[in-house]
C-alpha positions as CSV (number, residue, x, y, z in Angstrom):
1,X,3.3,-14.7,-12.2
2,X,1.1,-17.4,-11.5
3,X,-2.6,-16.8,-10.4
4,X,-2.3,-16.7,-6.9
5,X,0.5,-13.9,-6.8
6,X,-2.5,-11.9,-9.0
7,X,-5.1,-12.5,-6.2
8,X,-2.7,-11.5,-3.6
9,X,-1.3,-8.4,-5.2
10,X,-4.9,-7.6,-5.3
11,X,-5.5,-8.3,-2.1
12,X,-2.7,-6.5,-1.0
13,X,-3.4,-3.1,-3.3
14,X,-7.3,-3.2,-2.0
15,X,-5.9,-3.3,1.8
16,X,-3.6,-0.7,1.7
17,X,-6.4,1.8,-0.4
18,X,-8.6,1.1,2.7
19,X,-5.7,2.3,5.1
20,X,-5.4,5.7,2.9
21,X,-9.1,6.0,3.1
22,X,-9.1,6.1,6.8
23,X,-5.9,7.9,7.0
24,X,-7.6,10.8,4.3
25,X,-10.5,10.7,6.8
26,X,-8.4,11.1,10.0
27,X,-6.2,13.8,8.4
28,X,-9.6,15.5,7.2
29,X,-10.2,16.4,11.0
30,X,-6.4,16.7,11.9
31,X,-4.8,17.6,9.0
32,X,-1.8,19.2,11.5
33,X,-0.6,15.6,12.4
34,X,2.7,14.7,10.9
35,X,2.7,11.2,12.1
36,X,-0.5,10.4,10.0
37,X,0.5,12.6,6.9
38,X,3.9,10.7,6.7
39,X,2.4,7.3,7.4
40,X,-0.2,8.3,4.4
41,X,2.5,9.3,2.2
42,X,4.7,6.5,3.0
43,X,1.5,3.9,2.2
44,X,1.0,5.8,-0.9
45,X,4.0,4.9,-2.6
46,X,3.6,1.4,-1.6
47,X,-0.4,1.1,-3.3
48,X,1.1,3.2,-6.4
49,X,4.2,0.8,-6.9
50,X,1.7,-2.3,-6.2
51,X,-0.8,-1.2,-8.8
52,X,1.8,0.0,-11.1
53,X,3.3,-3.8,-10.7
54,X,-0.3,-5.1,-11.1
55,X,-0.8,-2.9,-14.5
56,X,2.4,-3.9,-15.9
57,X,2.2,-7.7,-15.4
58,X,-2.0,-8.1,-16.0
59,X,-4.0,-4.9,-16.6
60,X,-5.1,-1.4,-15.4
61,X,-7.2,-2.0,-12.9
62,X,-8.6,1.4,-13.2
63,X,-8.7,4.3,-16.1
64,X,-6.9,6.3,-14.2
65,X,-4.0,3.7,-15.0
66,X,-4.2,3.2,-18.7
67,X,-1.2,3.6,-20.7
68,X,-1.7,6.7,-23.3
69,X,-1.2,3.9,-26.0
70,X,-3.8,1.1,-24.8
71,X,-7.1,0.5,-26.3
72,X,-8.9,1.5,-23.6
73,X,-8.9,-2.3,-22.7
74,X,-8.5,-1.5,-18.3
75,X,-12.3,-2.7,-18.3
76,X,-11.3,-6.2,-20.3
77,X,-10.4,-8.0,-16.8
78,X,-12.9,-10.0,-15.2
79,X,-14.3,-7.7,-12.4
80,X,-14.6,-8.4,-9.0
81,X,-18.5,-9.5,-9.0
82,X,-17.7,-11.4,-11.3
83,X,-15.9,-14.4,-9.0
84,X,-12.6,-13.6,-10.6
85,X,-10.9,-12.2,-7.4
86,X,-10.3,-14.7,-4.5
């Protein structure tokens, strides 16, 4: 995958982890509405595919995501501050 399908996936896996945010905060107050727990659920499982894509083909981009086998090598990618991300 070239470099620019990195930054979008990214891209993509930090939008959709702001949409859960505001969905968890919505469902905090209305935690009865269906809508927004299916629509949360349903944009779950497109994050956790995207940053399980992301891990496979570069690196876990948290530690929640490393593989029982790594070297605890999630924190090896440049990080965001540090002008890597686009």
């Amino acid at each position: 995958m070239a470099d620019t399908d990195k930054y979008q996936l990214f891209h993509f896996i930090i939008a959709t982890s702001f949409v859960l945010d505001d969905l968890r905060l919505f469902l905090d107050t209305h935690p009865t509405e269906m809508v927004a727990l299916e629509y949360f659920q349903s944009v779950q499982t497109v994050r956790n595919e995207a940053v399980q894509k992301y891990t496979n083909y570069y690196a876990p981009i948290c530690s929640y995501n490393v593989a029982p086998s790594d070297d605890w090598s999630w924190g090896n990618e440049p990080w965001p501050w540090e002008g890597e991300c686009k």
